[in-house]
C-alpha positions, 0 to 999 in steps of 0.5 A: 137335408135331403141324403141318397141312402145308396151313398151311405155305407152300413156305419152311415146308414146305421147311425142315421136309422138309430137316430131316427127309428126311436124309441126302440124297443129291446129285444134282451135275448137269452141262448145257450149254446150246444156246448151249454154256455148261456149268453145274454145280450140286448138287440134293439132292431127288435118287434113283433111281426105276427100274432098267430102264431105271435112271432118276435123278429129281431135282426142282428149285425155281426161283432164289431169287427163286422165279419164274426157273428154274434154268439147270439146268432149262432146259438139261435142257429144252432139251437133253434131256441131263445128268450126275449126279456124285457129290459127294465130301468132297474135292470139297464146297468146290467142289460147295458153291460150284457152288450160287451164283446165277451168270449163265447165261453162266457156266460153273461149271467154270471158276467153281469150278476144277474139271477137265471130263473129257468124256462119251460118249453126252451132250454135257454134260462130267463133274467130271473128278474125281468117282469116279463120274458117270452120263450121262443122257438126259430121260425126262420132267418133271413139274410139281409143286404151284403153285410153278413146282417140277419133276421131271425124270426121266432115263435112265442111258444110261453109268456112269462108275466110278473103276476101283479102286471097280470090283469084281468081279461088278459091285459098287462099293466104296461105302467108298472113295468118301467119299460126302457127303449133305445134311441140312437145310442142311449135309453130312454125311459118309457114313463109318459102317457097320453091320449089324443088330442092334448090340450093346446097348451100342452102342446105350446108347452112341449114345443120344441122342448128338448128331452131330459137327461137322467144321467146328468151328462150335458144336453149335447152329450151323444153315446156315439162319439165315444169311444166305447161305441161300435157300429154293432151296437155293441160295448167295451169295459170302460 
């Protein structure tokens, strides 16, 4: 199958680059706005685009109704301040459940349950219980295409790291954190790793095996064609 992208419109295009740009990493943003509501919400056009200064970019479409911005983004304009959590498999429910459209009076913390550990450069709180969390500080925005989409770039100005994932020499243990990513519109689970080259009978073994459900739902259950799912990536109460 061969697809001129310049026939798609911005839904189309977006369910094909979630299907195919995976896994992604998650960019679970905490604000706070200038009327001091916290908000919490995840992003999964998230990565890291320098090292030094190490600069995080994550773009951001509006709501569902595909004119308003996310509060997230407003906030970050505003305030020029904002922290990247990192989503674990014990924190999915409540990182998943920190998509939905709430209000922008709302605080998401307290909306999901979750525990705010403070930060010390930025005035955004942490998810208290994320094993790592990165304090950043807007270096730019950059408007994209003709769709109200928006990068943002932010600078690292503190690293927040579990003490026991800290090793010596300055290296993470990455296997300890339990890592989630996102794929077209459900998780995967960061739990494999390797180095090449594999055994050929590992990869005979793996050839064209399908991924593994967590969840239970069948093989051919896809997040997109329910009815929660929004092109903004966002949620609904179900």
């Amino acid at each position: 199958m061969i697809i001129d992208a310049d026939t798609l419109d911005a839904t189309q295009a977006y369910k094909l680059l979630i299907a195919t740009v995976v896994p992604r990493a998650i960019g679970w943003l905490s604000t706070i706005s200038t009327d001091g509501v916290p908000n919490l919400a995840p992003f999964s056009f998230f990565t890291v685009v320098g090292r030094k200064p190490p600069v995080l970019s994550i773009s951001m479409q509006p709501k569902s109704d595909g004119v308003t911005l996310k509060d997230s983004f407003v906030n970050i304009r505003d305030t020029g301040e904002f922290v990247a959590n990192l989503a674990t498999l014990g924190l999915a429910g409540q990182m998943h459940r920190s998509a939905i459209e709430h209000p922008s009076d709302v605080d998401e913390f307290e909306a999901t349950g979750l525990e705010k550990a403070a930060s010390v450069i930025v005035k955004p709180p942490r998810v208290a219980l994320a094993p790592v969390a990165m304090e950043c500080k807007l270096d730019r925005i950059i408007p994209v295409g003709d769709h109200d989409d928006h990068v943002v770039w932010g600078r690292v100005v503190r690293f927040h790291i579990r003490d026991d994932a800290y090793l010596d020499g300055g290296r993470v243990d990455t296997a300890a954190l339990a890592p989630i990513g996102r794929l077209a519109a459900e998780y995967t689970l960061v739990e494999n790793v390797f180095t090449t080259p594999l055994d050929e009978e590992i990869l005979e073994q793996r050839n064209g095996a399908r991924m593994h459900r967590l969840d239970g739902k069948p093989a051919d259950w896809s997040a997109v064609n329910q009815k929660s799912w929004s092109a903004s990536g966002s949620v609904v109460a179900d």
